[in-house]
ROSE-4610 file (N, C-alpha, C; in Angstrom, 1 decimal, always signed):
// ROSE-4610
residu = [X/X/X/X/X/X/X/X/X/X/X/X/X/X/X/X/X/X/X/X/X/X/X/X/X/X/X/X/X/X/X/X/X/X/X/X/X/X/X/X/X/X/X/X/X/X/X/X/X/X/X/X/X/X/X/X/X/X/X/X/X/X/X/X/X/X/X/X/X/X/X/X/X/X/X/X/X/X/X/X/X/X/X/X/X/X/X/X/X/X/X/X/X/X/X/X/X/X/X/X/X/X/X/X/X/X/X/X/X/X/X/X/X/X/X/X/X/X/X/X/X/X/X/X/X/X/X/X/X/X/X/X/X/X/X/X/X/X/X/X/X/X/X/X/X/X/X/X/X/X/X/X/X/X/X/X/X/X/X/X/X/X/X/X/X/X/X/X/X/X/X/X/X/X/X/X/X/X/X/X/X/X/X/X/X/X/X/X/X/X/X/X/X/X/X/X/X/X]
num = [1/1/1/2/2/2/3/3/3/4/4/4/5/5/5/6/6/6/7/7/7/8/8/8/9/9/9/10/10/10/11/11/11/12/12/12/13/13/13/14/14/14/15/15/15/16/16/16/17/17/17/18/18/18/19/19/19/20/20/20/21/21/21/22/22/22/23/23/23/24/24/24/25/25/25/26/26/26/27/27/27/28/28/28/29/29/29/30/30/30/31/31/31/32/32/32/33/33/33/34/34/34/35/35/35/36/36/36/37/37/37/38/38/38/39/39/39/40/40/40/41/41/41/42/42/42/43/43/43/44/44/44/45/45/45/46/46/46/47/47/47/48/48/48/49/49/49/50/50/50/51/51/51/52/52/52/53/53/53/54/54/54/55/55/55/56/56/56/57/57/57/58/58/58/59/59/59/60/60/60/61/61/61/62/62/62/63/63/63/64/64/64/65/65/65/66/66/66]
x = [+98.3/+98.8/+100.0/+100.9/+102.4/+101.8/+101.1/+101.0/+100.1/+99.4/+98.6/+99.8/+100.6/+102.1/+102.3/+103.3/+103.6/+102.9/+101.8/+100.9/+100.7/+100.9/+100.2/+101.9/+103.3/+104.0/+104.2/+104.0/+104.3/+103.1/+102.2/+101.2/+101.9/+102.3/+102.7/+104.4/+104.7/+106.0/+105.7/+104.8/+104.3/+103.5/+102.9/+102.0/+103.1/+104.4/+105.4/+106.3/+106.1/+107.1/+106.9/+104.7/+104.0/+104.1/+104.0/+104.6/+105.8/+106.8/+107.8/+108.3/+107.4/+107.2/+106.5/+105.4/+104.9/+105.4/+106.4/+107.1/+107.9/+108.4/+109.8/+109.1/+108.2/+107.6/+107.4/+106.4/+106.1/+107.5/+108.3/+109.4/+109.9/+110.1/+110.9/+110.2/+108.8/+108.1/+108.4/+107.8/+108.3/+109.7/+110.5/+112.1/+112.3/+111.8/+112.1/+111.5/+110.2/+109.6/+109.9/+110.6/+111.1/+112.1/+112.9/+114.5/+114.0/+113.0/+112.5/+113.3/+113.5/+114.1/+112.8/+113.3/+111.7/+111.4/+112.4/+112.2/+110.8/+111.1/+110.3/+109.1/+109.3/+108.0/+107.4/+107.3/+106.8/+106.4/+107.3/+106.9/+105.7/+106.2/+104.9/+103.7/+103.7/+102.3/+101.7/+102.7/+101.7/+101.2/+101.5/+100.7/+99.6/+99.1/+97.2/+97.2/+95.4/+94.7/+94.5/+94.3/+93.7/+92.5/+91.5/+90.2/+90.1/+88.8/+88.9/+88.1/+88.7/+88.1/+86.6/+85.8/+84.1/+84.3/+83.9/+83.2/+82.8/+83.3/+82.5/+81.5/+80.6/+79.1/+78.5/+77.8/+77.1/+76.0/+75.0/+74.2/+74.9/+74.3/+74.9/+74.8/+75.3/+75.6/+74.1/+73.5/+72.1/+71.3/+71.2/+69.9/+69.0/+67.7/+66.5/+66.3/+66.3/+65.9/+66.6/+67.6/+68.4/+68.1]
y = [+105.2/+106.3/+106.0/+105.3/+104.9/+104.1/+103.2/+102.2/+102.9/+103.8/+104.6/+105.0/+105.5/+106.4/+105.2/+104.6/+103.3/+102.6/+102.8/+102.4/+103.3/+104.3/+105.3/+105.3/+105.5/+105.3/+104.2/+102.9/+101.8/+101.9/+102.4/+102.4/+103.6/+104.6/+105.1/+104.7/+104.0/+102.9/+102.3/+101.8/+100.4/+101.0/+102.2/+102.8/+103.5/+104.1/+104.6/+103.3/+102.2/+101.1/+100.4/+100.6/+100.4/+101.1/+102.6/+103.1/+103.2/+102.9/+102.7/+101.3/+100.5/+98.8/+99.3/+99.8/+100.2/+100.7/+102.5/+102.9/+102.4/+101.5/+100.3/+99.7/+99.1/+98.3/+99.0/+100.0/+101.3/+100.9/+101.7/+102.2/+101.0/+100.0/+98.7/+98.6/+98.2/+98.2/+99.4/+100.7/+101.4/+101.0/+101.4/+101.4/+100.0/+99.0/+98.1/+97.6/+98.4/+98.7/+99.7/+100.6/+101.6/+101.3/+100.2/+99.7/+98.8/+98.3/+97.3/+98.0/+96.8/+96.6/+96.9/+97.3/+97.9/+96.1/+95.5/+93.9/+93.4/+93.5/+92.9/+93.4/+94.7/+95.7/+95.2/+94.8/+94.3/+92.2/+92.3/+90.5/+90.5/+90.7/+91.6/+91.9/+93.0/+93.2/+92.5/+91.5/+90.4/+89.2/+89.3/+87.7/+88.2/+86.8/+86.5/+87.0/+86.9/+86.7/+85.3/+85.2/+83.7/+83.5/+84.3/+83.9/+84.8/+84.2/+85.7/+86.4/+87.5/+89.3/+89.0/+89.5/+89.4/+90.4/+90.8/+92.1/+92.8/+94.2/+95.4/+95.3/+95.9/+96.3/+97.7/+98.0/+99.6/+99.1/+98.1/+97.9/+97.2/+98.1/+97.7/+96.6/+95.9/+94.4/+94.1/+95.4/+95.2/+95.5/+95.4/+95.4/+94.4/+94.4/+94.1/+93.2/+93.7/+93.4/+92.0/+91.4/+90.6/+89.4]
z = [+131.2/+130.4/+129.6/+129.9/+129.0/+128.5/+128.4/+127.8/+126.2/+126.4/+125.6/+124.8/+124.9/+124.5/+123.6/+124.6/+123.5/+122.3/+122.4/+121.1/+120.0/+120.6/+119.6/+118.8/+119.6/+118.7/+117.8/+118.2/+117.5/+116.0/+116.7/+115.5/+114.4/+114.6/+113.7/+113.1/+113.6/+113.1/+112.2/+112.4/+111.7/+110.8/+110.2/+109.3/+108.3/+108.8/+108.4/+107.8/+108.2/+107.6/+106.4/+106.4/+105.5/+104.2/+104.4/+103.5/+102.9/+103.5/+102.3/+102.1/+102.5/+101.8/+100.2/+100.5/+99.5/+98.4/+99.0/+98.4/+97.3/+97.9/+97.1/+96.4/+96.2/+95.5/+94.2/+94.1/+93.4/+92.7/+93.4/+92.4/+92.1/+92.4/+91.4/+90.8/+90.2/+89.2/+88.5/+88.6/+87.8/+86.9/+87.9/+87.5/+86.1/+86.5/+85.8/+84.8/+84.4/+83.3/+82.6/+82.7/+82.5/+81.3/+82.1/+81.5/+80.1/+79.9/+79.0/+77.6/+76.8/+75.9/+75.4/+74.0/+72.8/+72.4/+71.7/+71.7/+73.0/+74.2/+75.0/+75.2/+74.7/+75.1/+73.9/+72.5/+71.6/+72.0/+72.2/+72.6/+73.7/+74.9/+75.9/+75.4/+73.9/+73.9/+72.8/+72.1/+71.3/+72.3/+73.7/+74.2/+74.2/+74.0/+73.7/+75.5/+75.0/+76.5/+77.0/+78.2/+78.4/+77.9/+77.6/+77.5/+76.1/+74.9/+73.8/+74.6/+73.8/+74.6/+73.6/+74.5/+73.6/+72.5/+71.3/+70.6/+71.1/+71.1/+71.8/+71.1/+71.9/+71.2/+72.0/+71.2/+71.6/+72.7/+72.8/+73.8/+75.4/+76.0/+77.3/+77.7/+78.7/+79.4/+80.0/+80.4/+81.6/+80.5/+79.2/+78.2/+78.9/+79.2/+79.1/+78.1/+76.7/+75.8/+75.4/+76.1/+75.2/+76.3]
């Protein structure tokens, strides 16, 4: 019976600890994208991709036909 107790609290410790690991993360990212210089936010969105992006096209990926 205690031993049941003790679990059920640790489990919600450890589900509670989870979430504001999480929490924090969230918000540093946010936060620190936030602060971006307009400079970096333009440098940032001229890098290439590693691969070229294909041509959109109007026929789907699962065409039959092709």
């Amino acid at each position: 019976m205690f031993t049941r107790v003790i679990f059920e609290h640790s489990a919600s410790a450890f589900t509670l600890v989870a979430f504001v690991v999480a929490a924090v993360i969230y918000l540093t990212i946010s936060l620190r994208t936030l602060r971006l210089r307009p400079a970096d936010i333009r440098r940032l969105g001229d890098l290439p991709f590693a691969a070229p992006t294909p041509p959109a096209t109007r026929e789907s990926p699962a065409d039959p036909s092709h």
